[in-house]
C-alpha positions in Angstrom: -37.1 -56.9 3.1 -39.2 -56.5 -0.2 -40.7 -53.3 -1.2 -43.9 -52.7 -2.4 -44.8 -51.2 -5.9 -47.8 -49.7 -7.8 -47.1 -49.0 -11.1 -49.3 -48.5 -14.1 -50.3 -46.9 -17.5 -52.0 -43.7 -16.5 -54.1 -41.5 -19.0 -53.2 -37.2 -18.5 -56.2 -37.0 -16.5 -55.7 -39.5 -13.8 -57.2 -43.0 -15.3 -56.0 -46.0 -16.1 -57.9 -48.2 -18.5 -56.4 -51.0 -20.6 -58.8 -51.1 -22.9 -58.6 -47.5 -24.0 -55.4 -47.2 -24.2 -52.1 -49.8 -24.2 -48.4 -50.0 -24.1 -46.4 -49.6 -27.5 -44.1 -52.3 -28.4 -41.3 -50.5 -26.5 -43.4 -50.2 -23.9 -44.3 -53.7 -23.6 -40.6 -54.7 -23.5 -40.0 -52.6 -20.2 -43.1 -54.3 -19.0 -41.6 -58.0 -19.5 -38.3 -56.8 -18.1 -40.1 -55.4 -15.1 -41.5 -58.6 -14.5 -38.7 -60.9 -15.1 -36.8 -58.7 -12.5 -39.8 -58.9 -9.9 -40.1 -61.2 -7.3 -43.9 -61.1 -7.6 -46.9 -59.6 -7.7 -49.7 -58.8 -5.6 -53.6 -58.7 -6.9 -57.0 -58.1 -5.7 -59.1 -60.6 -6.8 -60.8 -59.2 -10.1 -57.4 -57.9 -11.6 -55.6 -61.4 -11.0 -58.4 -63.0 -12.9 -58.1 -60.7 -15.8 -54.3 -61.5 -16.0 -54.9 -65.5 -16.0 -55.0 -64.8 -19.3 -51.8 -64.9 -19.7 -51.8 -68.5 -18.0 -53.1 -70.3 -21.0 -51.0 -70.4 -24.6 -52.6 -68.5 -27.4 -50.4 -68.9 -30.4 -51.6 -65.5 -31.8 -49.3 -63.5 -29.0 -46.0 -62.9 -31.0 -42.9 -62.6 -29.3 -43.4 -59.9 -27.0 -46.4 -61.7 -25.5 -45.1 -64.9 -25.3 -41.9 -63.6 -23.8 -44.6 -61.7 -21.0 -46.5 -64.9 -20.4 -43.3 -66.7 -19.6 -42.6 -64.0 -17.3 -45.8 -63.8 -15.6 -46.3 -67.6 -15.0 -42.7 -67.6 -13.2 -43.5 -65.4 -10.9 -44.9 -65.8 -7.6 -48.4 -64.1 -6.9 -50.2 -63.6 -4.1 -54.0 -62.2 -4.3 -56.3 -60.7 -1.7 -59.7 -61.9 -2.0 -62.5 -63.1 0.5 -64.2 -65.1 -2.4 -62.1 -67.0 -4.2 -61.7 -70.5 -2.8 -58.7 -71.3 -4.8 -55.7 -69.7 -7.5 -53.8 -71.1 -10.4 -50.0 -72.1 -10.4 -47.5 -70.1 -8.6 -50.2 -68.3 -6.7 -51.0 -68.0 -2.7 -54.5 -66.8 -1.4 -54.3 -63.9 1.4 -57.3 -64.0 3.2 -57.9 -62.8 6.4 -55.8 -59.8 8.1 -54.4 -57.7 5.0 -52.3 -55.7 7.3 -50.5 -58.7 9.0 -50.2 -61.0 5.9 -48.7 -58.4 3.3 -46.2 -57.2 6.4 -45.8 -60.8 6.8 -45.0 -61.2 2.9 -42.4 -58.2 2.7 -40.7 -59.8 5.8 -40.2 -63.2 3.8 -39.2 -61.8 0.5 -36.7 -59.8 -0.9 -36.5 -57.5 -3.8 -39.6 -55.8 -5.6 -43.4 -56.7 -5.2 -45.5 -55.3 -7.7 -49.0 -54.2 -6.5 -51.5 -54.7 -9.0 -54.7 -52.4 -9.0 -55.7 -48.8 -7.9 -58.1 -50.1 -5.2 -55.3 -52.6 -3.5 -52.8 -50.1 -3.8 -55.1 -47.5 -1.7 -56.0 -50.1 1.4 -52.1 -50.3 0.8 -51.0 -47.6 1.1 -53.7 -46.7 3.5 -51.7 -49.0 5.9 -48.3 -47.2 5.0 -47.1 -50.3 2.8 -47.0 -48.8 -0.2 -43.0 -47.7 -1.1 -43.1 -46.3 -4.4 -45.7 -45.3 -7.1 -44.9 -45.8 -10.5 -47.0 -43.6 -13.2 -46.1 -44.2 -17.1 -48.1 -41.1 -18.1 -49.8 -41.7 -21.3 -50.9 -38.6 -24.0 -54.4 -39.9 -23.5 -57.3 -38.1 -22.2 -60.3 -40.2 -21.3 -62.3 -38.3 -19.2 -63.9 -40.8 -17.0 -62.9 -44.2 -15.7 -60.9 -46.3 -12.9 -58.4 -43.6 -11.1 -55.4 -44.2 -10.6 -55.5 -43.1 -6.9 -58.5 -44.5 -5.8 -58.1 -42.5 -2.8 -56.5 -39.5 -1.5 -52.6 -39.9 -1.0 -50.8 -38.0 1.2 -48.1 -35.7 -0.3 -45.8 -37.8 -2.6 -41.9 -36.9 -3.1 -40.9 -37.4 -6.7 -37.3 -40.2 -6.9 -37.2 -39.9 -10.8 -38.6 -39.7 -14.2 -38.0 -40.8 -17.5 -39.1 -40.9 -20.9 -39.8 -44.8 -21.6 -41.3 -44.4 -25.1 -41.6 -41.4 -27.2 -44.6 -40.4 -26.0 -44.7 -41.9 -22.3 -42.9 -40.9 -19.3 -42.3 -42.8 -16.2 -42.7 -40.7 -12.9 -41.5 -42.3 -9.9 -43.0 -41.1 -6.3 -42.1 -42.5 -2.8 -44.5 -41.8 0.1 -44.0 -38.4 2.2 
């Protein structure tokens, strides 16, 4: 059975925000190992099409970004929407019952699922699917934004922590 995880950069006071704020270079590597190692992700519509990007070849990437796109367009994606009609390569629409298809998806699969955006991850985990948060903890302060938890959670019990960069730690939570 897969497991389900939500993991992103998080500013010190609960936002996450590409734009203001990005992985380092060592950063980025953990990120394309992460995804090499995943057996998918799963988006909500608006965050899937922001990563397309990564679908198409822009020669200005460098290494680490190429290396990222190659990871990303291997992997399978699924992505929740009601209005999208259609996805790119290596990508399955869920539609209808979010509850029965991703239970139906972690059934199927094996290995680690990445859930893509605060607002999946809360009707997520609202459902109990969620099985671990991960939060690299960034020295930012942004004081407004997209949270993190887009929803209250109940009481998380902390797995492990690291420091992934100099400056970023990685906190991992499970449920309960």
């Amino acid at each position: 059975m897969a497991r389900l995880v939500f993991g992103m950069n998080m500013s010190l006071d609960g936002y996450v925000d590409h734009h203001a704020f990005g992985p380092s270079p060592t950063l980025f590597r953990h990120f394309i190992g992460e995804a090499e190692a995943q057996t998918g992700s799963l988006y909500g519509r608006r965050l899937y099409e922001m990563m397309r990007f990564w679908e198409e070849d822009h020669p200005d990437l460098g290494p680490e970004g190429a290396a990222f796109a190659a990871a990303w367009r291997r992997q399978r994606k699924w992505v929740v929407s009601r209005t999208l009609t259609e996805v790119g390569p290596n990508a399955t629409l869920l539609r209808s019952d979010l509850e029965a298809e991703v239970r139906a998806l972690r059934s199927a699969e094996e290995g680690e699922i990445e859930v893509a955006g605060p607002t999946l991850a809360a009707d997520l985990g609202d459902l109990g699917l969620i099985d671990e948060y991960r939060i690299y903890l960034h020295p930012v302060v942004l004081g407004r934004g997209t949270a993190y938890f887009a929803r209250p959670r109940p009481r998380l019990r902390l797995m492990a922590h690291d420091a992934i960069d100099g400056d970023v730690i990685r906190l991992r939570y499970a449920p309960g």
